[in-house]
N, C-alpha and C positions, 0 to 999 in steps of 0.2 A: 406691712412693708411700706416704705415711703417711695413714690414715684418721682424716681430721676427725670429731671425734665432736660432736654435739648440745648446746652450753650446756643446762644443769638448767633454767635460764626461756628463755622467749624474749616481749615483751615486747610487749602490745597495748594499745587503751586500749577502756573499756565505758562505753557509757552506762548511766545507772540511776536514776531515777525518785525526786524526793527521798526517798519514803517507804522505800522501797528502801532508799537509800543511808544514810537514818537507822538503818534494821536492822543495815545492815550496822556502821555505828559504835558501836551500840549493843555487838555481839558482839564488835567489837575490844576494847572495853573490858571487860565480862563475863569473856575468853574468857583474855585478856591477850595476844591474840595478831595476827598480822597482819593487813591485810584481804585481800592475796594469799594466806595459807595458810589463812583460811577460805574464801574463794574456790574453790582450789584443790582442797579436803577436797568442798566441795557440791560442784563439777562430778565428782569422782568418782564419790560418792556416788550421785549422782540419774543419772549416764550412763553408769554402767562395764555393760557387754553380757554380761559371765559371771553377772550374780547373776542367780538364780530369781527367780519371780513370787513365792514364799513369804517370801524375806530381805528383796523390797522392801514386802512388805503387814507383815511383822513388822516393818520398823524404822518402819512408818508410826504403825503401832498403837502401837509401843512409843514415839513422839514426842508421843503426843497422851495418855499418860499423866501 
């Protein structure tokens, strides 16, 4: 049998709060980029389980510089 492998997206929808969603338009445009692959890059970001407590208090600090 051949192994189906996983589409790269798989496709939901999100609510989000106008002022939110304003953010988010804002950085499509900023960013030039999508609002799924900035989406994409924060849910990494803020969720991925290998980084140390030091790489998330550094990218904090280094955000609000």
């Amino acid at each position: 049998m051949e192994e189906q492998t996983e589409p790269p997206y798989k496709g939901f929808y999100i609510r989000l709060r106008p002022a939110a969603r304003k953010l988010l338009d804002q950085a499509t445009e900023a960013q030039g980029r999508s609002r799924m692959a900035i989406l994409h890059d924060l849910i990494h970001q803020h969720l991925q389980p290998a980084r140390s407590l030091e790489d998330r208090l550094d990218q904090l600090i280094r955000g609000r510089e």
